[in-house]
N, C-alpha and C positions, 0 to 999 in steps of 0.2 A: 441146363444146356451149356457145353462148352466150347467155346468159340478157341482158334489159332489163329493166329496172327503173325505172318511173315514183316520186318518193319524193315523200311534202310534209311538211317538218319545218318546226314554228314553238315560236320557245319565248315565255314568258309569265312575267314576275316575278309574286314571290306575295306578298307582307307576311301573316307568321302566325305560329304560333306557336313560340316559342324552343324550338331543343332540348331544354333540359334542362327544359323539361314534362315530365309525365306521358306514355307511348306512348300509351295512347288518345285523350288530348287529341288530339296529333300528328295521330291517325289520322283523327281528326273534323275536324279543319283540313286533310287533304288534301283529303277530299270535300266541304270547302265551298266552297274555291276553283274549283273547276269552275263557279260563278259569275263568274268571271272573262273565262272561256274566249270571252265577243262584246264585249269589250271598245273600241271603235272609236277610244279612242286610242292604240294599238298602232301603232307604226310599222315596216312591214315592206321588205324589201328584196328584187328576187326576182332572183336568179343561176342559169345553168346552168351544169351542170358534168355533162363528161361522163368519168367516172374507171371504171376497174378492170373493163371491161366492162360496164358498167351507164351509162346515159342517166338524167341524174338533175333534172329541174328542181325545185332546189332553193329551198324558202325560209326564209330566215332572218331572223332579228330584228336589229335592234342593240343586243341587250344579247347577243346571241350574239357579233357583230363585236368587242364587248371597248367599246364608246364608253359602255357604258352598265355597272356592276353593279351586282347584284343576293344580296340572302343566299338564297331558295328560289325554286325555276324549275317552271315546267311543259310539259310538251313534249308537243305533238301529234304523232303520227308516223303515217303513213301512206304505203303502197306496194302497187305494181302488178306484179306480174312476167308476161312469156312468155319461151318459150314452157306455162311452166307455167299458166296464166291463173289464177293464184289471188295472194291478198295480203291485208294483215294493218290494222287499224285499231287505233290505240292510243293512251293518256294514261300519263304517267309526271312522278313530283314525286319532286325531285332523284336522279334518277336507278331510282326506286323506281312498279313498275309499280301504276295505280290500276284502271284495268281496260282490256279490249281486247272488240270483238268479233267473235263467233265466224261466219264468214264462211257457214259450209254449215245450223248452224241457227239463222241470223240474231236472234241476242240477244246482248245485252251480257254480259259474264262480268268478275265483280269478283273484282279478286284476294285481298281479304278481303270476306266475305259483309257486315261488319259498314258497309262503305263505302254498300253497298247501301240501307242504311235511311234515308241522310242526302238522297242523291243518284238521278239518275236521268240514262239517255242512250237516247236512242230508237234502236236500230239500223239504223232505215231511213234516218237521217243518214249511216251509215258505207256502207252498200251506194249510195245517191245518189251520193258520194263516191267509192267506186269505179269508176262509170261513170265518171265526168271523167275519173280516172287514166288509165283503159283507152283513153280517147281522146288525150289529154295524150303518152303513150308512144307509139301510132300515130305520130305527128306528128312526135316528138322521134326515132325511129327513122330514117324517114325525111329529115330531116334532116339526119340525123349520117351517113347512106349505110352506115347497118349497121355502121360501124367498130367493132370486139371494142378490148378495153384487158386490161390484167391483173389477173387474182384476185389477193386479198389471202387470204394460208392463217391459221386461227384459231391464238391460241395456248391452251394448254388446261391447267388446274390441276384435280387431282381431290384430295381432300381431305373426310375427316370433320365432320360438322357440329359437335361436340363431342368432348371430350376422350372415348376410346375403353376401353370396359370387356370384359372377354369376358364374354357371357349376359347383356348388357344393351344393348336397342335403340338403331340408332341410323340416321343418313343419310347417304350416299357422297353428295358434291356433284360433278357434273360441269362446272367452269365456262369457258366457250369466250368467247374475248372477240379483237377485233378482227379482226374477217373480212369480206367480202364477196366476191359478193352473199348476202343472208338464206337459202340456202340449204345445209342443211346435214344430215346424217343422222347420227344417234350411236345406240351399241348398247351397252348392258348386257353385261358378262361374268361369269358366276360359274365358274373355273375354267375358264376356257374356250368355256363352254355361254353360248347367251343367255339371259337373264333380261329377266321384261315383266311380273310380277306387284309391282305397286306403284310403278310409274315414273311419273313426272311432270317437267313440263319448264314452263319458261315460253314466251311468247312473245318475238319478235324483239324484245331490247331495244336502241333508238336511244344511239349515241354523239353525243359534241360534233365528233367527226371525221369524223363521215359514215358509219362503220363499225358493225357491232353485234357485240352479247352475247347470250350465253344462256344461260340455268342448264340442268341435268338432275341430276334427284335419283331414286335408290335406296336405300328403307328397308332394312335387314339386319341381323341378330344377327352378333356378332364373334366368331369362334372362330379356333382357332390353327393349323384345316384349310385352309380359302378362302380364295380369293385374287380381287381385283374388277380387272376392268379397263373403262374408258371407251372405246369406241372411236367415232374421228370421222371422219367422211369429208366432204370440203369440194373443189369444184375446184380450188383455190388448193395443194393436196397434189399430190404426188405418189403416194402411196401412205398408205393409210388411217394415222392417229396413231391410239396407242395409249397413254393411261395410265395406271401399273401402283399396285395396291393391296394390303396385304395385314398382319395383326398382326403388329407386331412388340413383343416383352415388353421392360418398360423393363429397361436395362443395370444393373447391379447396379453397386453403389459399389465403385471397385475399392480394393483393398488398403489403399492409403498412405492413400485419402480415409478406410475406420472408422477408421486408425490415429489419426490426424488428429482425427476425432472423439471419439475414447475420448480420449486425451490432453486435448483442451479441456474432457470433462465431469470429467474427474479433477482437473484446474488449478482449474476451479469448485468442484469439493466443496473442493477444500481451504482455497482464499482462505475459502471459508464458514467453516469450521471453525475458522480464525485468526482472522475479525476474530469470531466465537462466543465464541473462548475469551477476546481483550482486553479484549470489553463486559462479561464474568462478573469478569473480576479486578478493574476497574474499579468494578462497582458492589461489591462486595466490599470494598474498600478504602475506597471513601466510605463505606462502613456503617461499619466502623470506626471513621474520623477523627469520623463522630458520636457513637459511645457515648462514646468517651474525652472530649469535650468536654462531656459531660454536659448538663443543662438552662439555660439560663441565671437 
């Protein structure tokens, strides 16, 4: 099956605030820059490229090209797919999604609620916005005489959100990264079975390569029964990836390492004990050398 894909990628320098602020700071300086976003002296540059199956008229900045850097970026990312007709609007600051909207009940959806308060984006820019695509791809289609290219297959890290306790909550991270096209299906496994109570994912996030990411997350209690697997299905596969999860109890110090240890706390008490006893003789001996000298 070969999927097209209409894409409009722009990225935007941001001057804001330093890292090592506060995170909320941070978080208040994402959502203000979105005042940036009609900036008219942006200079753009616009290429197509038609790669991996996908019809991409592409645009890019010149601070993307490398002529120009920049410390924080903002990217507009926007895409059209058939024969699925559906596709994704979105903002992302350095790399980190600010919100996208949601296409079927046409609102904006912030990826922290708290972005929400500062800022505002009208959805019916994102849906307008999809019409052009939807035409923009017609054209670029025919064009290109339909020619298919090849999938790029994800690669996939699954991995705990924090360090893992048994009987204390936590998050399986599913993270898929460098694939196209944006389409992709992944399945929760608990022991086998699927699992769909408490899953969430993000949207399609934009690479600097033209490719994307995606997170999927499953909250779960760790025990030393269950076993999680991520499973992902991408055209760019052959056959569905699967990655495996499961407790394993930390290794015990082997042998030579306590021996190791006892020995150094032993070498410790003793140096104690010696330079103990030369401070005791020591002042002892000057009490002496004073009395015998008596008063002056």
């Amino acid at each position: 099956m070969v999927t097209f894909i209409s894409l409009f990628h722009r990225r935007l320098p941001v001057h804001c605030i330093p890292q090592h602020f506060p995170q909320n700071a941070r978080d208040i300086c994402r959502v203000q820059t979105l005042t940036l976003l009609e900036t008219p002296k942006t200079k753009m540059a616009i290429t197509r490229i038609p790669i991996l199956g996908l019809f991409i008229p592409l645009l890019i900045s010149l601070q993307e090209s490398g002529a120009i850097k920049e410390d924080h970026v903002i990217i507009q990312a926007e895409f059209y797919l058939k024969p699925e007709e559906s596709g994704e609007f979105m903002f992302d600051f350095d790399g980190d999604e600010i919100f996208h909207v949601d296409m079927e009940k046409k609102e904006t959806v912030w990826r922290l609620p708290e972005f929400g308060r500062f800022a505002s984006f009208e959805a019916q820019g994102a849906l307008a916005n999809m019409a052009v695509n939807k035409a923009n791809l017609d054209i670029m289609m025919k064009r290109s005489n339909y020619t298919p290219n090849t999938n790029v297959p994800p690669e996939v890290t699954l991995l705990p959100d924090k360090p893992v306790e048994l009987g204390e909550p936590n998050t399986l991270i599913c993270f898929i990264d460098k694939f196209s096209p944006p389409v992709i299906t992944v399945t929760w496994l608990r022991n086998g079975r699927p699992v769909t109570d408490g899953v969430s994912e993000t949207v399609f996030l934009p690479r600097d390569d033209h490719l994307f990411r995606k997170f999927h997350y499953l909250p779960f209690l760790p025990t030393t029964d269950d076993v999680y697997d991520c499973k992902v299905e991408h055209w760019g596969l052959d056959e569905p990836l699967l990655k495996h999860w499961e407790y394993e109890a930390p290794a015990p110090l082997p042998e030579t390492t306590e021996n190791a240890v006892c020995a150094l706390g032993l070498i410790v008490a003793l140096v104690g004990i010696i330079a103990g006893t030369i401070f005791i003789i020591k002042g002892v001996r000057k009490a002496n050398t004073v009395e015998r000298q008596g008063p002056l």
